[in-house]
DSSP file (Angstrom, degrees, kcal/mol; ACC not computed):
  #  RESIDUE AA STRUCTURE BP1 BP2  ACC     N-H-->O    O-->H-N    N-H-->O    O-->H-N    TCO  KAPPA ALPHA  PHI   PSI    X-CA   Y-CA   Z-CA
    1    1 A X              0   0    0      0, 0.0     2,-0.3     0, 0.0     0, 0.0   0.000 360.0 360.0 360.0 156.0   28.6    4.6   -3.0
    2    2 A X        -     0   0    0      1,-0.1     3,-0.1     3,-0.0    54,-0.0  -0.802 360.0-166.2-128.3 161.7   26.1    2.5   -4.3
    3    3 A X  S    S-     0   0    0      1,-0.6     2,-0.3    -2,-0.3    -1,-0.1   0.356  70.6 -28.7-122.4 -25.3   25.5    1.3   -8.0
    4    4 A X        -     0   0    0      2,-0.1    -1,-0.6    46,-0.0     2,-0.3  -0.896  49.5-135.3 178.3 177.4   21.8   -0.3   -7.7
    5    5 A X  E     -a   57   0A   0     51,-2.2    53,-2.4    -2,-0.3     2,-0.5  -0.974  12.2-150.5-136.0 132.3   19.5   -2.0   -5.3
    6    6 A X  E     -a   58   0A   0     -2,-0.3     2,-0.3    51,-0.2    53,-0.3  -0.880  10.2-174.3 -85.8 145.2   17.2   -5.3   -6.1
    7    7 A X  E     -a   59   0A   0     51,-2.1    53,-2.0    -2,-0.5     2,-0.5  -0.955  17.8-144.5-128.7 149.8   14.4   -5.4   -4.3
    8    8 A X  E     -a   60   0A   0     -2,-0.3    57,-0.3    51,-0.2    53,-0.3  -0.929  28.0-174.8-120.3 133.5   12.5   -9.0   -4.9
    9    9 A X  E     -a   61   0A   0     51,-1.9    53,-2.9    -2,-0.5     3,-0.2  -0.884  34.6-131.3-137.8 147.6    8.5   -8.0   -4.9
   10   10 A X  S    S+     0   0    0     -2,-0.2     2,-0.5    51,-0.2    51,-0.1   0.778  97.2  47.6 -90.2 -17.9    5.8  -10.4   -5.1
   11   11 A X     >  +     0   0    0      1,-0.1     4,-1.8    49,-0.1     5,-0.4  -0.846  57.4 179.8-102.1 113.6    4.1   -8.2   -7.9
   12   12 A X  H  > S+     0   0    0     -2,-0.5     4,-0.7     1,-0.2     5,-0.4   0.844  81.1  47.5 -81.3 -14.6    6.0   -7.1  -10.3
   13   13 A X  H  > S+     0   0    0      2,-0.1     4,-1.3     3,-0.1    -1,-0.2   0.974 117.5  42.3 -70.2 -37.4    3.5   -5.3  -12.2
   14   14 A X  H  > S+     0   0    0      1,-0.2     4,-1.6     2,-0.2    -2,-0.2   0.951 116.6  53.3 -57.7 -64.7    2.0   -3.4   -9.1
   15   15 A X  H  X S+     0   0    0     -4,-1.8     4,-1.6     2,-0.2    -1,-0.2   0.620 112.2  39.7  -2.2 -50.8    5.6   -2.9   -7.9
   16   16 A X  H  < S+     0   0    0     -4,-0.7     5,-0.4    -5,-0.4    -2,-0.2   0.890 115.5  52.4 -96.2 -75.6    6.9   -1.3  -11.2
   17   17 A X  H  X S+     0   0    0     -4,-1.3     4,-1.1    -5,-0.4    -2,-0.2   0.599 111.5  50.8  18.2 -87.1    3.5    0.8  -11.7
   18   18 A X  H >X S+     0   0    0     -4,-1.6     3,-2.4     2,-0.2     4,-1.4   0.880 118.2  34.5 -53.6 -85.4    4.1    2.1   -7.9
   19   19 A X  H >< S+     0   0    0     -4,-1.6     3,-1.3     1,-0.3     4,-0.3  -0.119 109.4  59.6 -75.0 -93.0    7.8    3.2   -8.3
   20   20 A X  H 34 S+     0   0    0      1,-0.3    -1,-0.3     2,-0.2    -2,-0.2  -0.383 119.3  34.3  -2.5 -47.9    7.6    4.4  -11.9
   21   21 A X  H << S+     0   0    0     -3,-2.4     4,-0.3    -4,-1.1    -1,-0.3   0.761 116.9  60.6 -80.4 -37.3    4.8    7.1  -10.2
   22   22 A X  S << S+     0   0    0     -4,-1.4     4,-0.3    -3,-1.3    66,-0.3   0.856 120.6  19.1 -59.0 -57.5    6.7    7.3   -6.9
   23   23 A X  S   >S+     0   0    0     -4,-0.3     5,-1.4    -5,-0.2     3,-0.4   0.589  83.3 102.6-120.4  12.0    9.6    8.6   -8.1
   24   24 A X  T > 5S+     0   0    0      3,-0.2     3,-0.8     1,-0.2    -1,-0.2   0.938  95.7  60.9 -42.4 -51.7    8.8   10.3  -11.9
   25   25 A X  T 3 5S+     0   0    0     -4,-0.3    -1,-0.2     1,-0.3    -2,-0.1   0.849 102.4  42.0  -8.8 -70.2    9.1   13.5   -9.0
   26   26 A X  T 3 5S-     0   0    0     -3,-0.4    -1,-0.3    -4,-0.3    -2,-0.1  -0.110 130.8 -99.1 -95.2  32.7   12.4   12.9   -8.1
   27   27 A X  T < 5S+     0   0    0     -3,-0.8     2,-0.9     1,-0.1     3,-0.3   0.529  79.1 131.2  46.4   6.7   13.7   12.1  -12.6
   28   28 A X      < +     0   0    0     -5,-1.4    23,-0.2     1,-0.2    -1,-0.1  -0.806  18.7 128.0 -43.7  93.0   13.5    8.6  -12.4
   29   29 A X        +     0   0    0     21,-1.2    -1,-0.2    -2,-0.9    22,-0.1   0.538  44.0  90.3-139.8 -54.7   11.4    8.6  -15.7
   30   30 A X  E     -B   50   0A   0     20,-1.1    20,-1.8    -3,-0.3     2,-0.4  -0.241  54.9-174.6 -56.3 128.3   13.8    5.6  -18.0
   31   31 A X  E     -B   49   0A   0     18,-0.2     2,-0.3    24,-0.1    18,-0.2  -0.943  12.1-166.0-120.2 157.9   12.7    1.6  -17.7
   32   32 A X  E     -B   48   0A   0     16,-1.2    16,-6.5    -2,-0.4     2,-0.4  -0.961  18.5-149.1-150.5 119.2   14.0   -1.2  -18.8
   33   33 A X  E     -B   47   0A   0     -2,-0.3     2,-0.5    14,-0.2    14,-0.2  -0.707  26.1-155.9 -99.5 148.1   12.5   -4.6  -19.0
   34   34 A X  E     -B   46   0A   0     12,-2.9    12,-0.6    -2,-0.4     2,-0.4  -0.919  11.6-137.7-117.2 130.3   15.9   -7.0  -18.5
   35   35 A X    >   -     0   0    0     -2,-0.5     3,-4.7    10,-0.2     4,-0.2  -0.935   9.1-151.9 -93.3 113.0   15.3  -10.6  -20.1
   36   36 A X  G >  S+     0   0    0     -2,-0.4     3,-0.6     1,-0.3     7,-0.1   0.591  93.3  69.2 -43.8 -29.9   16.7  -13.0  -17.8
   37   37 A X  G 3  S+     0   0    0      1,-0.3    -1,-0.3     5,-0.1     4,-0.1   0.207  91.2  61.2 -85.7 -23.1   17.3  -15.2  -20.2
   38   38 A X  G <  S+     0   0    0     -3,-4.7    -1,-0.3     2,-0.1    -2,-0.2   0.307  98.8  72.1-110.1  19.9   20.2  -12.7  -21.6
   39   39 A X  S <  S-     0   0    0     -3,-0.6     3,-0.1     1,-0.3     4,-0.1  -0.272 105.3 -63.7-113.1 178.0   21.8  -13.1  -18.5
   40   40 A X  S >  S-     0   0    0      1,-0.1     3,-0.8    -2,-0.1    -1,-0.3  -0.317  82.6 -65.8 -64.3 174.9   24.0  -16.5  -16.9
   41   41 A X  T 3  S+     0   0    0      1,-0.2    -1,-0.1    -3,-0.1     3,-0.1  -0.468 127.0  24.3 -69.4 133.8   21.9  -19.3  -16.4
   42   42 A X  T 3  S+     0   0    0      1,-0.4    -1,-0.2    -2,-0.3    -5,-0.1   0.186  84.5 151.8 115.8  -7.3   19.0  -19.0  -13.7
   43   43 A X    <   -     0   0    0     -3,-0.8    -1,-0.4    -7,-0.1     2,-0.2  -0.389  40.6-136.7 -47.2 154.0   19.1  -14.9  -14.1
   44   44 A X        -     0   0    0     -3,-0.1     2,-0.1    -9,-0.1    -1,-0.0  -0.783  16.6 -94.9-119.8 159.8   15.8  -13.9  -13.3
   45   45 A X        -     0   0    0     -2,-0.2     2,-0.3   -10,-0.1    16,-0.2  -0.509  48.2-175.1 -58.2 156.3   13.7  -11.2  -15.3
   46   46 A X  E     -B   34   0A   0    -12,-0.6   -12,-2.9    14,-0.1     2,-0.4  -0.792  22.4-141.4-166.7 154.1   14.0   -8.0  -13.9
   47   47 A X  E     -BC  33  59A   0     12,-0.6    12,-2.6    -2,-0.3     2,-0.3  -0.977  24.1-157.3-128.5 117.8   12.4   -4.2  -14.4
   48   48 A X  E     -BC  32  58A   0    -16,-6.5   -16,-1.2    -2,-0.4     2,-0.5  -0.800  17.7-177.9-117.0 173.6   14.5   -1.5  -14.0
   49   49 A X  E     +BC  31  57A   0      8,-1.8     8,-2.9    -2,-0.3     7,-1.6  -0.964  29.2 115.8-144.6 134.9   13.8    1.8  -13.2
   50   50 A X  E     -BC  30  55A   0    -20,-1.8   -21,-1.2    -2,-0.5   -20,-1.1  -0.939  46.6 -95.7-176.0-156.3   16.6    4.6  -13.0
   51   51 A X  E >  S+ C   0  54A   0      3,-0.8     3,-2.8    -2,-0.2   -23,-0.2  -0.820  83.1  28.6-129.5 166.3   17.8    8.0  -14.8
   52   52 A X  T 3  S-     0   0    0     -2,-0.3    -1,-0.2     1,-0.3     3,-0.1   0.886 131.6 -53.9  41.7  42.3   20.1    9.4  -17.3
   53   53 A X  T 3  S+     0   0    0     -3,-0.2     2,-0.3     1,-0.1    -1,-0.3   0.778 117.7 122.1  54.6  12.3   20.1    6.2  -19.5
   54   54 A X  E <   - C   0  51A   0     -3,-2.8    -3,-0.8   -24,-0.0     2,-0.2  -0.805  54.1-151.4 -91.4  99.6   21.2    4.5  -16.1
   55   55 A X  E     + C   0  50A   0     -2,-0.3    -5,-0.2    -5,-0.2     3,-0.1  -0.415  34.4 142.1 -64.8 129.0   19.4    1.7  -14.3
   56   56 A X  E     +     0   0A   0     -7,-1.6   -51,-2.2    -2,-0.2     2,-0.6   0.422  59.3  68.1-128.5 -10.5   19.8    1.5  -10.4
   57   57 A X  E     -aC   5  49A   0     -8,-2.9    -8,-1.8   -53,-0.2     2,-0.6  -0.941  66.8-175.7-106.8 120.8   16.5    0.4   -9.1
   58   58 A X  E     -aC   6  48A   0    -53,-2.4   -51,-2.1    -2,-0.6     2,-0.8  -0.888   9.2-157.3-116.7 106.9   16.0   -3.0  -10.2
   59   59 A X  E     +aC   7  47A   0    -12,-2.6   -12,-0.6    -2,-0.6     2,-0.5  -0.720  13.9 171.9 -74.8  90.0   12.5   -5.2   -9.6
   60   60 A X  E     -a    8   0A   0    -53,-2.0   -51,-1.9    -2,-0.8     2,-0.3  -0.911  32.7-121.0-117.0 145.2   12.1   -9.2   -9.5
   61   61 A X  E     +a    9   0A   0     -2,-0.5     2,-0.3   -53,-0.3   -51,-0.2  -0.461  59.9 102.2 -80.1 132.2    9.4  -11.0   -8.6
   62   62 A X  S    S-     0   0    0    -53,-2.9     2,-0.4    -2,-0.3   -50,-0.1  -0.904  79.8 -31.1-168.7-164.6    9.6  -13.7   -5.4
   63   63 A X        -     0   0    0     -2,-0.3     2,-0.6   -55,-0.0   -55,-0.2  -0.543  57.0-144.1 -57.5 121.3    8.6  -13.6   -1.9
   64   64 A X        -     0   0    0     -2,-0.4   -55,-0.1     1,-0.1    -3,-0.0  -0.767  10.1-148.9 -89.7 130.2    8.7  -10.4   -0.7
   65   65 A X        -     0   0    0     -2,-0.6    -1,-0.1   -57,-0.3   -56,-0.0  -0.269  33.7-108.9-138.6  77.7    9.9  -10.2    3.4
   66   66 A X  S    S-     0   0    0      1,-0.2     2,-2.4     2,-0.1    -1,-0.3   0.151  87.3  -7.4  53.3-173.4    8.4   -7.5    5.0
   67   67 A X  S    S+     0   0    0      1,-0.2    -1,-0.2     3,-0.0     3,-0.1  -0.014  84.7 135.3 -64.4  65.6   10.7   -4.5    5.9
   68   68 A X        +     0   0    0     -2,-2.4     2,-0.4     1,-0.2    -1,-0.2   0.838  68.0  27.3 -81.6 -28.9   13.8   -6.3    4.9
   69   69 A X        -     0   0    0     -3,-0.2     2,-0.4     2,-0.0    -1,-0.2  -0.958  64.8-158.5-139.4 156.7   15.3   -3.3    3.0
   70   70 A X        -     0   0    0     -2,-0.4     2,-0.5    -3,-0.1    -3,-0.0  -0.894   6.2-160.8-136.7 119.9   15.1    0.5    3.0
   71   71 A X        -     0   0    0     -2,-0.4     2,-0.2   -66,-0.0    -2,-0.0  -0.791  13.6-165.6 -94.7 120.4   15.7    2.9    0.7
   72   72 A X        -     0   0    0     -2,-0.5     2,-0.3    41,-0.0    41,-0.0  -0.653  15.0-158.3 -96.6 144.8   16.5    6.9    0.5
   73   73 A X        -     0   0    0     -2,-0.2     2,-0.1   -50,-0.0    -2,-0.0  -0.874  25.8-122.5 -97.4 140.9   16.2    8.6   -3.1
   74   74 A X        -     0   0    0     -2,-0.3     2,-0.3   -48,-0.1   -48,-0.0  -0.574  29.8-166.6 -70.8 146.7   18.2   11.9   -3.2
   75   75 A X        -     0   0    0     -2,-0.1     3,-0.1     5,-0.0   -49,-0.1  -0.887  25.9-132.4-131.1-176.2   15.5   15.1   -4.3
   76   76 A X  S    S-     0   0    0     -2,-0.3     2,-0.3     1,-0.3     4,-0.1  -0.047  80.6  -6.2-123.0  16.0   17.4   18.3   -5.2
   77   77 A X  S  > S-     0   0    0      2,-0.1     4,-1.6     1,-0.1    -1,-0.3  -0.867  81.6 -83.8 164.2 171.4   14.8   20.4   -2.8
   78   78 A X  H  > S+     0   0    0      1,-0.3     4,-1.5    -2,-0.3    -1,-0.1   0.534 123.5  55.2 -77.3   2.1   11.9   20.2   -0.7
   79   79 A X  H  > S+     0   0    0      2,-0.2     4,-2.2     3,-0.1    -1,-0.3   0.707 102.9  59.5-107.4 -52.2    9.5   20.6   -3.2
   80   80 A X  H  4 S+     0   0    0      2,-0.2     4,-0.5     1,-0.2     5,-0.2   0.893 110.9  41.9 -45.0 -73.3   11.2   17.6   -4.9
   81   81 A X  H >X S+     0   0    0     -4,-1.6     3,-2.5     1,-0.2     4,-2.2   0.928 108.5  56.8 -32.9 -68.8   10.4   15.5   -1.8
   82   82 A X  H >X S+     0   0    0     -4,-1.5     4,-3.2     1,-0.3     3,-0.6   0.960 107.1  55.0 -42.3 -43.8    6.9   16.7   -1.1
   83   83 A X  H 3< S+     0   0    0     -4,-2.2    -1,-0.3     1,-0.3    -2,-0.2   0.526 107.7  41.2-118.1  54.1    6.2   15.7   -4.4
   84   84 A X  H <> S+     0   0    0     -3,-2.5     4,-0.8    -4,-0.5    -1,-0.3   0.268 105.2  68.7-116.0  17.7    7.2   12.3   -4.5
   85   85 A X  H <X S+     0   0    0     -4,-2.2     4,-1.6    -3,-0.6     5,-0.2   0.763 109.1  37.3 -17.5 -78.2    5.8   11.9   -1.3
   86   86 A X  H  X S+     0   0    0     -4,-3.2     4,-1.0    -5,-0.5    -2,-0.1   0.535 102.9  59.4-132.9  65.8    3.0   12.3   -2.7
   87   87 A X  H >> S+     0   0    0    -65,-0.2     4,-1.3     2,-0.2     3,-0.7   0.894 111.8  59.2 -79.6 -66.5    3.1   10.6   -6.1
   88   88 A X  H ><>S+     0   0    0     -4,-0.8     5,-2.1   -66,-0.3     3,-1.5   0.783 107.4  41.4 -22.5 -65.2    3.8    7.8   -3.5
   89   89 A X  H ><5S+     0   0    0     -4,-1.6     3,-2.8     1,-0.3     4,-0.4   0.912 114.7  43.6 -52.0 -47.9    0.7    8.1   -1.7
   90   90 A X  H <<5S+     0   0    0     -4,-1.0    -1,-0.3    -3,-0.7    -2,-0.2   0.603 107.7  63.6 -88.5  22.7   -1.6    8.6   -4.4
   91   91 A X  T <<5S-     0   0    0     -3,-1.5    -1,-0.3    -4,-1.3    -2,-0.2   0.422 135.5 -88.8 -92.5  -2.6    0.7    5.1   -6.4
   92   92 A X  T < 5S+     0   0    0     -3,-2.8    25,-0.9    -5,-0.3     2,-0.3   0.697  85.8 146.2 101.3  13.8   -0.9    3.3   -2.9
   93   93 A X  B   < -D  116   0B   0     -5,-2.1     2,-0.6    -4,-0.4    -1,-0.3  -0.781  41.4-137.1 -89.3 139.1    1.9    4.0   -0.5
   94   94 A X        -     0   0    0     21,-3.0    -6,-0.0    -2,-0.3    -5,-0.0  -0.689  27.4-105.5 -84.0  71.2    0.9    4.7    3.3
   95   95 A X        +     0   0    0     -2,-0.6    19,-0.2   -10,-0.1     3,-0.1   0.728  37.0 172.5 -14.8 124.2    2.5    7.4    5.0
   96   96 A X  S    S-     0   0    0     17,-2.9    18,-0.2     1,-0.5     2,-0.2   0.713  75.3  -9.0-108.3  -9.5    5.1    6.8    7.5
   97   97 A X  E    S-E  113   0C   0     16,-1.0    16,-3.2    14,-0.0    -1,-0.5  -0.715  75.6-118.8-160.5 151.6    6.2   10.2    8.3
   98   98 A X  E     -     0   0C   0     14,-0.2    13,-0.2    -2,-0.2   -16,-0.1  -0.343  44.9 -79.6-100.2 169.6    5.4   13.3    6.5
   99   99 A X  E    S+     0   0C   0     -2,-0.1     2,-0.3   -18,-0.1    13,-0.2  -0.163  78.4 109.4 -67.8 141.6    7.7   15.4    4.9
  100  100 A X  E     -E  111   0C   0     11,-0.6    11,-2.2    -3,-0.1    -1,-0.0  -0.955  69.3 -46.8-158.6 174.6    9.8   17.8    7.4
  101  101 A X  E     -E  110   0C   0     -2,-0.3     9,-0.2     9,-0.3     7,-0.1  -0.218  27.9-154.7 -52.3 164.8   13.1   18.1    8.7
  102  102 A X    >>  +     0   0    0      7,-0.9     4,-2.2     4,-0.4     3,-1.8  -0.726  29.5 161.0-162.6  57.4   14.8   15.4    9.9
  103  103 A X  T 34 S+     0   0    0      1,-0.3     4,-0.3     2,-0.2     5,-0.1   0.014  72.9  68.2 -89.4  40.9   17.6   17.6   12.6
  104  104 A X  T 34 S+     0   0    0     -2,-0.7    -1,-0.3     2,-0.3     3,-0.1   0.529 109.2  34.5-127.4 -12.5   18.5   14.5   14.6
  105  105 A X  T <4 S-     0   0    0     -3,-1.8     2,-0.4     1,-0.3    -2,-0.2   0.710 144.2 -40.3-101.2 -42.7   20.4   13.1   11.2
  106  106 A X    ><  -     0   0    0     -4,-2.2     3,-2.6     1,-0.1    -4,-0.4  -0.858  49.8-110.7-168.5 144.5   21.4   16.9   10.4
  107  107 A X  T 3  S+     0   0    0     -2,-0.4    -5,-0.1    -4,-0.3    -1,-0.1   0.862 121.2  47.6 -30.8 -43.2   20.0   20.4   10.4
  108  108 A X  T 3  S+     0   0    0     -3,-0.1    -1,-0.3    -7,-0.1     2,-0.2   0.388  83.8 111.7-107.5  -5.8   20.0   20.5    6.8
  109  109 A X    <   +     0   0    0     -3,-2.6    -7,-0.9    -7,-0.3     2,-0.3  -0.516  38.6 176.3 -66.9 136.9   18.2   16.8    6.2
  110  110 A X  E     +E  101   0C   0     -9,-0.2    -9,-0.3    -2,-0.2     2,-0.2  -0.871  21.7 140.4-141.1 103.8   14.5   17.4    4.7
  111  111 A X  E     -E  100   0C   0    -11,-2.2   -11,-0.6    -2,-0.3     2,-0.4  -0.545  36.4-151.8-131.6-146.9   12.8   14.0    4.0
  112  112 A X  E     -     0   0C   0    -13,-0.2     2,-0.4    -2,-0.2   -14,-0.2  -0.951  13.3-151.7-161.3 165.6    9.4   11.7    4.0
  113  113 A X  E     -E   97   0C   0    -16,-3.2   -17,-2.9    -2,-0.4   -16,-1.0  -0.973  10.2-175.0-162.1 155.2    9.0    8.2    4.2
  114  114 A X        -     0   0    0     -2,-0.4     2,-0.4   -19,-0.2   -19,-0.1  -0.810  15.7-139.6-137.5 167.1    6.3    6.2    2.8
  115  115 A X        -     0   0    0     -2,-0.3   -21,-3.0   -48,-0.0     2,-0.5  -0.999  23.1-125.1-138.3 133.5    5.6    2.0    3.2
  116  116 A X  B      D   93   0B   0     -2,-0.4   -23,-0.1   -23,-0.2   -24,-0.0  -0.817 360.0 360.0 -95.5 123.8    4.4    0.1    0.3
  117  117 A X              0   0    0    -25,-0.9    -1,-0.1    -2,-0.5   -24,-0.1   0.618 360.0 360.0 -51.5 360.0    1.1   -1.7    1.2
């Protein structure tokens, strides 16, 4: 099970904006701006973004390199997906498939998937 994801974006305002809007749908509502600075030395600043007074999505600014990582959010129904699918879209996200089933990972799989410009 996993406990958070970095993803290093080359803007971190656009970036935090975009998932803040992307996945408010799906309760991911809480942020937290992390001062690096309260960290060991060389921590970098971070925005996170998560639920239930937990951060799991974390945001730092660097080079960003291209489809290095991919991410699933859980939704609790298909009407959860559709609409962060498209909170996504109208945060700037492109479509990469729209939401349907998904019966070649299981009967019962229902997603979307979006690409950040």
């Amino acid at each position: 099970m996993l406990d958070h994801v970095f993803l290093t974006v080359s803007d971190l305002g656009r970036s935090t904006a975009f998932y803040q809007a992307a996945l408010a749908p799906l309760g991911v509502t809480d942020r937290l701006d992390y001062d690096g600075r309260d960290g060991p030395p060389g921590h970098p600043d971070l925005k996170g973004l998560g639920a239930g007074g937990r951060m799991f999505l974390w945001l730092r600014a660097g080079e960003a390199e291209g489809r290095a990582v991919h991410v699933g959010f859980v939704a609790r129904s298909r009407e959860e997906v559709e609409a962060a699918y498209d909170a996504a879209l109208a945060a700037g996200a492109v479509s990469n498939c729209a939401p349907g089933p998904r019966v070649h990972y299981d009967p019962r799989y229902y997603a979307a998937n979006v690409r950040v410009k």
